[in-house]
Every structure is written in C-alpha cells, then in structure tokens.
C-alpha positions as CSV (number, residue, x, y, z in Angstrom):
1,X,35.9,40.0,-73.8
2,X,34.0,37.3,-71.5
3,X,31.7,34.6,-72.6
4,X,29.4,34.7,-70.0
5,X,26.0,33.6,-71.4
6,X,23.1,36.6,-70.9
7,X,20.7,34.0,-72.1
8,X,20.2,32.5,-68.8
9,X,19.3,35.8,-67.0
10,X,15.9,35.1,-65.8
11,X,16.6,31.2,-65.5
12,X,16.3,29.4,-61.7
13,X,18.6,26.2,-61.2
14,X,17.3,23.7,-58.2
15,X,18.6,20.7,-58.9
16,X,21.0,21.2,-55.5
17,X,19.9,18.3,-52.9
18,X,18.9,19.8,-49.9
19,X,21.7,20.9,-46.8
20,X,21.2,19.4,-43.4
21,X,22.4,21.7,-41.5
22,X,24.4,20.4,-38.4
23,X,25.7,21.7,-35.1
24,X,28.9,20.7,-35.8
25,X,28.9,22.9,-39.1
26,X,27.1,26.1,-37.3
27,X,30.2,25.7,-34.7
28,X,32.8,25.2,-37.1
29,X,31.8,28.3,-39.2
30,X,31.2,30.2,-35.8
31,X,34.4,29.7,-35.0
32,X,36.2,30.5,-38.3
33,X,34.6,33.5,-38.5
34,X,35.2,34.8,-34.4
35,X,31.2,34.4,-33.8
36,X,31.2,33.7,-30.1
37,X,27.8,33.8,-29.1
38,X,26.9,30.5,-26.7
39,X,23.7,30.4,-29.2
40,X,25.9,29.0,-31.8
41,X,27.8,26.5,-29.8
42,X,25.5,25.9,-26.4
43,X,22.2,24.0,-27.3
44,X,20.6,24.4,-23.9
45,X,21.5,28.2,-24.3
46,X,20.2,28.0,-28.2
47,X,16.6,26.1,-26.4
48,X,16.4,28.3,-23.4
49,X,16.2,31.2,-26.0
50,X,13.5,29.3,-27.8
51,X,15.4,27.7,-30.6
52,X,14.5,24.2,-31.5
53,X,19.0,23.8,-31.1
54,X,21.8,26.0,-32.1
55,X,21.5,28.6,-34.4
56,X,24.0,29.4,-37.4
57,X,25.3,33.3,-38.3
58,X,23.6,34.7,-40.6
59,X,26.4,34.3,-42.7
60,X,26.3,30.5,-43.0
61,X,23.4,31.2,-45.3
62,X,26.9,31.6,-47.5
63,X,28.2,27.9,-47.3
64,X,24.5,26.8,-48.5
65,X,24.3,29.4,-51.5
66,X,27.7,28.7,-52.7
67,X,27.0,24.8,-52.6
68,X,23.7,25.6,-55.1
69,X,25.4,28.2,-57.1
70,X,28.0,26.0,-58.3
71,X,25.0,24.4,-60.5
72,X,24.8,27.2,-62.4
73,X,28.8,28.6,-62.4
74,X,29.5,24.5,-63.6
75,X,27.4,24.7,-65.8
76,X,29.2,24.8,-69.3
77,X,25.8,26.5,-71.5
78,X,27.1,29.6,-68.3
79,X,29.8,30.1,-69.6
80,X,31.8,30.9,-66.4
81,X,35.1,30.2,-66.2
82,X,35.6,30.0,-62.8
83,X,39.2,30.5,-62.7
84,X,38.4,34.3,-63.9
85,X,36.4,34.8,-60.9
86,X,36.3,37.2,-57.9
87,X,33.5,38.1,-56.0
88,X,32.6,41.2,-56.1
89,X,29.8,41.4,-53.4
90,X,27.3,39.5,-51.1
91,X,24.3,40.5,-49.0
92,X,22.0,38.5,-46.4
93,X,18.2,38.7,-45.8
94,X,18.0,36.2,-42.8
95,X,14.0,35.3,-42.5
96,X,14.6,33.3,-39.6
97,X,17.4,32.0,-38.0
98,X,18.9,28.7,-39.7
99,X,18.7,25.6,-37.2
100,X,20.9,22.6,-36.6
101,X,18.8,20.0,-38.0
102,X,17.6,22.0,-40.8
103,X,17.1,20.5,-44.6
104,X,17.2,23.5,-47.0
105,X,16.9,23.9,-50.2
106,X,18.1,26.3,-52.6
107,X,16.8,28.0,-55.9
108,X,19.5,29.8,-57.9
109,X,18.1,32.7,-59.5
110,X,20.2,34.2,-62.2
111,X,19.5,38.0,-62.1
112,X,21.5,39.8,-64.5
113,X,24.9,39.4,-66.6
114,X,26.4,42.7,-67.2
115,X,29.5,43.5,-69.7
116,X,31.8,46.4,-68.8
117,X,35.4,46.8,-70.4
118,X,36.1,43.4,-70.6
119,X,34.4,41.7,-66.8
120,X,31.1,40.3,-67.0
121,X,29.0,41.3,-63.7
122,X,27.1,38.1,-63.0
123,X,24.3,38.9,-60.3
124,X,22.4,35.4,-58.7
125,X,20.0,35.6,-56.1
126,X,19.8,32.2,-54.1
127,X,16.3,31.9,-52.3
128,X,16.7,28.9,-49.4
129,X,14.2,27.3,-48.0
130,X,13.3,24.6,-45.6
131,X,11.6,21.7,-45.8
132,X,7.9,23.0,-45.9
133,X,8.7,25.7,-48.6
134,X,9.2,28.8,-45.8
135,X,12.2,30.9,-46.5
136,X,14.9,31.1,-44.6
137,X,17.3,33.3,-45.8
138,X,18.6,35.0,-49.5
139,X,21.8,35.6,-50.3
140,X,22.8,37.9,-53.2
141,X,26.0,37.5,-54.8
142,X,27.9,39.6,-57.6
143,X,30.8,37.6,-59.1
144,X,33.3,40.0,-61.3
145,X,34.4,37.3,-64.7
146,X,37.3,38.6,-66.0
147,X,37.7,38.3,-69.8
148,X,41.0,37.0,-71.4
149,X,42.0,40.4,-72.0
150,X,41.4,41.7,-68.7
C-alpha cells in the first residue's frame, strides 16, 4: 500500500522561482538528446527564422516542469517517497517555441492520484508560462509510486 495523499488532487503549487532560460542550456540539452537542428545552437540561424535567439526542443519544457514539480513530490503533506518512483509517462503541448532569454514560470497542477494493486498513479499537469502570463508549453507527467509491498 502507498501513502500518496489524494487530498491534494485539485491543488496548484507555484512557489517555483521562475527559469531563465539560456543558450547554453537549450544547446546542452540539444546535444544530450541528438537534436541537431542549427536553430538550437546557431542564433543568427534561430533570428533569420524569426526567433528573438535560439530556440529549445520541445522537450526542454521537461527540465523546467521537473524543477516545479519537485515542490509538490518534496512536499512531505504528498506523501511521495521519491525513492518508489518511476515515471510512467510524459506528453508536451508546446504553445510557442521556448527562447534563450526566457523567464518562465510554472504552476504544478495535481490532477489525479490513482491506487491500483499496491502503485499510486500520480498525474500533474505543469502549465509554464512567461513573464507576461502567455503559455508556453504543458507538460503532463504520470509518476508510478510503488508501495512497500510492491
């Protein structure tokens, strides 16, 4: 059995300081995950294709949600041991590309908490945002909490 706390299903965490986003992270994450487009490393490229400077994968949108999750996993009222956890699955709604030079912010929405033989299926949704309040990209994320018996 898991201790995952159901209670919080419904409740938004935010108190994540914003992300600047820099070139040198976009190229760094390009690179560990084989994107080679000169979008993410070139900036004149990135400009010349009407981007204020490089653009990120759309995957980065992970390193941000991850970074504003943790307020709610770390949380101890969650429940989560985090030692018990393997993700289960992640999706990406990129609204526009994400920038070098962005700020963004994130609010962790905790969707549902689902019990099944012993793993809780813990569902957040984390809505980012930039600095004027225009979304930028969701990520959904199912983590799998193993019980002690599982």
């Amino acid at each position: 059995m898991t201790h995952v706390n159901a209670d919080l299903v419904g409740r938004v965490f935010s108190g994540t300081p914003p992300y600047v986003v820099s070139a040198v992270k976009i190229a760094e994450f390009a690179d560990a995950v084989g994107a080679r487009s000169p979008l993410h490393h070139d900036p004149d490229t990135a400009r010349a294709s009407g981007h204020a400077d490089v653009i990120a994968p759309v995957t980065f949108a992970v390193v941000v949600a991850q970074r504003a999750e943790a307020e709610y996993v770390d949380s101890p009222e969650a429940g989560i041991d985090f030692s018990r956890v393997v993700h289960a699955n992640e999706s990406f709604t990129a609204h526009r590309p994400i920038v070098a030079g962005d700020r963004l912010h994130t609010a962790v929405h905790v969707d549902s908490v689902t019990e099944r033989a012993g793993i809780a299926m813990v569902t957040t949704r984390c809505e980012i945002s930039d600095d004027t309040g225009a979304p930028v990209s969701t990520v959904t994320s199912t983590l799998a909490v193993r019980g002690a018996d599982a």
